[in-house]
C-alpha positions in Angstrom: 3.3 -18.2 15.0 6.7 -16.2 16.1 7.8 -16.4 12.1 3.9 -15.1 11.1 4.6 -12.0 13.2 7.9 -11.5 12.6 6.6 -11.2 8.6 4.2 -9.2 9.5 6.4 -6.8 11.1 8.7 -6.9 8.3 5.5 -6.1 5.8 4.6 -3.2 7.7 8.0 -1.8 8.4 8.5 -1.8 4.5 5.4 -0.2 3.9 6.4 1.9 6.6 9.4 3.4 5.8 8.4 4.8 2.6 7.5 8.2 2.1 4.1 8.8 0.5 5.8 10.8 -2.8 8.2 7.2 -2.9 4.6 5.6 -3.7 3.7 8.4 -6.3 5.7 8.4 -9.1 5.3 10.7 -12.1 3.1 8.5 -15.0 2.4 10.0 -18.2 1.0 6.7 -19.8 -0.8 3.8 -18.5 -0.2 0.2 -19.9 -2.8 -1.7 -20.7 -2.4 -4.0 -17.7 -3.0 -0.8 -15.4 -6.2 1.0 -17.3 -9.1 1.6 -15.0 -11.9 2.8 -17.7 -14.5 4.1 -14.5 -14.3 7.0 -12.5 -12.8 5.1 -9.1 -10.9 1.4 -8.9 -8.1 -0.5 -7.9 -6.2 -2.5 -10.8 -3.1 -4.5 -9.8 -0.4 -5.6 -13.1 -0.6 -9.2 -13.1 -2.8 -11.7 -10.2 0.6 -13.6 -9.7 3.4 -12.1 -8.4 6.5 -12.9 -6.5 8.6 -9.7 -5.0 6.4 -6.7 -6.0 3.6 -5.4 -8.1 2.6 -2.3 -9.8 -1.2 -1.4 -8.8 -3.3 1.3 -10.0 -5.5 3.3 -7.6 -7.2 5.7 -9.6 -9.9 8.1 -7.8 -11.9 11.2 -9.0 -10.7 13.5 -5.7 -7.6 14.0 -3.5 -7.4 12.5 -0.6 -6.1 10.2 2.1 -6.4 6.7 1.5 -5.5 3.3 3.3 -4.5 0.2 1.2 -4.8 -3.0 3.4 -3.5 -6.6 2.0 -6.0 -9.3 3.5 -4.9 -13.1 4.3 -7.0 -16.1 3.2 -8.8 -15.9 6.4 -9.4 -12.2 6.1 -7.3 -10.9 8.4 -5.2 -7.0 7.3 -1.3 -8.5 7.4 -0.6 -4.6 5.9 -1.6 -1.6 6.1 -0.3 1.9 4.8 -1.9 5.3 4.4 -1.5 7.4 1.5 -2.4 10.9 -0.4 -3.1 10.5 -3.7 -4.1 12.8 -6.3 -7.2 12.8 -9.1 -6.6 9.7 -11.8 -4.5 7.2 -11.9 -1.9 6.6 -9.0 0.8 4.5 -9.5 2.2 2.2 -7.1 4.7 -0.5 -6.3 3.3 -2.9 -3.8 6.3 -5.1 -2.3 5.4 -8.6 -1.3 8.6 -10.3 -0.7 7.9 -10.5 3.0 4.6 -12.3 2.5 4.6 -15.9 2.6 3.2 -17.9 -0.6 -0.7 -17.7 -0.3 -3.7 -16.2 -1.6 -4.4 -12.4 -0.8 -6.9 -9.5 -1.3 -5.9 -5.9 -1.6 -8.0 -2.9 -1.1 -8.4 1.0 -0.7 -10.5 2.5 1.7 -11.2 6.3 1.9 -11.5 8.0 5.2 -14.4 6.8 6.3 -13.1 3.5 6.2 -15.4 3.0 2.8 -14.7 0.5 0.5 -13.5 2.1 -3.1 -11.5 -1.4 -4.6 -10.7 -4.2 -3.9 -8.7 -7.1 -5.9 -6.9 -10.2 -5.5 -3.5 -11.9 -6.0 -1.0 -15.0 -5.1 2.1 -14.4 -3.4 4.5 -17.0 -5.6 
Protein backbone atom coordinates (compact mmCIF):
# COMPACT_ATOMS: atom_id res chain seq x y z
CA UNK A 1 0.00 0.00 0.00
CA UNK A 2 3.00 2.47 1.21
CA UNK A 3 4.59 1.76 -2.58
CA UNK A 4 0.82 2.50 -4.22
CA UNK A 5 1.01 6.02 -2.53
CA UNK A 6 4.26 6.70 -2.92
CA UNK A 7 3.50 6.28 -7.02
CA UNK A 8 0.76 8.18 -6.65
CA UNK A 9 2.58 10.94 -5.24
CA UNK A 10 5.20 10.65 -7.69
CA UNK A 11 2.25 10.82 -10.65
CA UNK A 12 0.95 13.84 -9.32
CA UNK A 13 4.06 15.66 -8.51
CA UNK A 14 5.06 15.14 -12.26
CA UNK A 15 1.99 16.29 -13.46
CA UNK A 16 2.37 18.88 -10.98
CA UNK A 17 5.40 20.53 -11.73
CA UNK A 18 4.66 21.34 -15.21
CA UNK A 19 3.50 24.50 -16.27
CA UNK A 20 0.35 24.52 -18.38
CA UNK A 21 2.26 26.20 -21.72
CA UNK A 22 4.92 22.87 -21.01
CA UNK A 23 1.63 20.80 -21.88
CA UNK A 24 0.75 23.11 -24.96
CA UNK A 25 3.11 22.94 -27.56
CA UNK A 26 2.94 24.71 -30.88
CA UNK A 27 1.30 21.92 -33.60
CA UNK A 28 0.90 22.80 -37.08
CA UNK A 29 -0.09 19.23 -38.27
CA UNK A 30 -1.74 16.37 -36.75
CA UNK A 31 -0.75 12.70 -37.50
CA UNK A 32 -3.04 10.41 -38.25
CA UNK A 33 -2.79 8.69 -34.94
CA UNK A 34 -3.96 12.05 -33.25
CA UNK A 35 -6.98 13.25 -35.74
CA UNK A 36 -10.19 13.90 -33.86
CA UNK A 37 -12.81 14.36 -37.03
CA UNK A 38 -15.80 15.83 -34.36
CA UNK A 39 -16.11 19.03 -32.83
CA UNK A 40 -14.93 17.80 -29.07
CA UNK A 41 -12.69 14.41 -28.08
CA UNK A 42 -9.91 12.93 -26.46
CA UNK A 43 -7.55 10.71 -28.76
CA UNK A 44 -4.46 9.25 -27.20
CA UNK A 45 -1.29 7.93 -29.90
CA UNK A 46 -1.18 4.42 -29.34
CA UNK A 47 -3.46 2.10 -26.37
CA UNK A 48 -0.05 0.68 -25.21
CA UNK A 49 2.46 2.58 -23.82
CA UNK A 50 5.39 2.39 -21.55
CA UNK A 51 7.01 5.96 -20.30
CA UNK A 52 4.71 8.54 -22.04
CA UNK A 53 2.08 9.25 -24.59
CA UNK A 54 1.02 12.01 -26.93
CA UNK A 55 -2.96 12.64 -26.50
CA UNK A 56 -5.06 14.93 -28.32
CA UNK A 57 -7.69 17.03 -26.51
CA UNK A 58 -9.38 18.88 -29.03
CA UNK A 59 -12.41 21.21 -27.93
CA UNK A 60 -14.53 23.95 -29.83
CA UNK A 61 -13.93 26.80 -26.79
CA UNK A 62 -11.18 27.87 -24.36
CA UNK A 63 -11.24 26.83 -21.26
CA UNK A 64 -10.09 25.15 -18.05
CA UNK A 65 -10.00 21.60 -18.20
CA UNK A 66 -9.02 18.54 -15.80
CA UNK A 67 -7.51 15.33 -17.19
CA UNK A 68 -7.91 12.51 -14.59
CA UNK A 69 -6.11 8.84 -15.24
CA UNK A 70 -8.49 6.16 -13.66
CA UNK A 71 -7.24 2.67 -12.18
CA UNK A 72 -8.91 -0.66 -12.97
CA UNK A 73 -11.15 -0.17 -10.13
CA UNK A 74 -11.97 3.30 -11.01
CA UNK A 75 -10.34 5.16 -8.71
CA UNK A 76 -8.43 9.01 -10.18
CA UNK A 77 -4.38 7.95 -9.48
CA UNK A 78 -3.90 11.67 -11.47
CA UNK A 79 -5.13 14.55 -11.87
CA UNK A 80 -4.02 17.96 -13.52
CA UNK A 81 -5.81 21.07 -14.61
CA UNK A 82 -5.17 22.73 -17.71
CA UNK A 83 -6.20 25.85 -20.29
CA UNK A 84 -6.42 24.91 -23.51
CA UNK A 85 -7.22 26.66 -26.52
CA UNK A 86 -9.96 25.99 -29.61
CA UNK A 87 -8.80 22.57 -31.68
CA UNK A 88 -6.56 20.32 -31.21
CA UNK A 89 -4.21 20.36 -28.00
CA UNK A 90 -1.32 18.58 -27.80
CA UNK A 91 -0.05 16.75 -24.97
CA UNK A 92 2.49 14.49 -23.52
CA UNK A 93 1.04 12.35 -20.83
CA UNK A 94 4.04 10.72 -18.71
CA UNK A 95 3.28 7.33 -17.21
CA UNK A 96 6.54 5.98 -16.07
CA UNK A 97 5.36 6.33 -12.48
CA UNK A 98 2.29 4.08 -12.98
CA UNK A 99 2.63 0.61 -12.37
CA UNK A 100 1.74 -1.98 -15.35
CA UNK A 101 -2.18 -2.14 -15.49
CA UNK A 102 -5.04 -1.12 -17.34
CA UNK A 103 -6.17 2.66 -17.19
CA UNK A 104 -8.83 5.20 -18.47
CA UNK A 105 -8.14 8.75 -19.16
CA UNK A 106 -10.51 11.53 -19.44
CA UNK A 107 -11.26 15.48 -19.61
CA UNK A 108 -13.73 17.02 -17.78
CA UNK A 109 -14.75 20.72 -18.18
CA UNK A 110 -15.65 22.92 -15.35
CA UNK A 111 -18.49 21.54 -14.31
CA UNK A 112 -16.96 18.43 -13.76
CA UNK A 113 -18.80 17.22 -17.31
CA UNK A 114 -17.59 14.48 -19.13
CA UNK A 115 -16.05 15.67 -22.73
CA UNK A 116 -13.61 12.22 -23.41
CA UNK A 117 -12.74 9.65 -22.26
CA UNK A 118 -10.25 6.70 -23.53
CA UNK A 119 -8.26 3.92 -22.44
CA UNK A 120 -4.72 2.48 -22.26
CA UNK A 121 -2.04 -0.20 -20.71
CA UNK A 122 0.76 0.99 -18.80
CA UNK A 123 3.61 -1.72 -20.26
Amino acid sequence: MKKLIGLLFVSLFIFGCNRDDDFLPVVNEISDELKITENIGLRLEKPFVTDEVSMNVKIDKEQVLTIRIFDISNRVVSRETITVKVGDNILKVYTSALPSSSYRIGIFDSKNKQLGITDFNKL
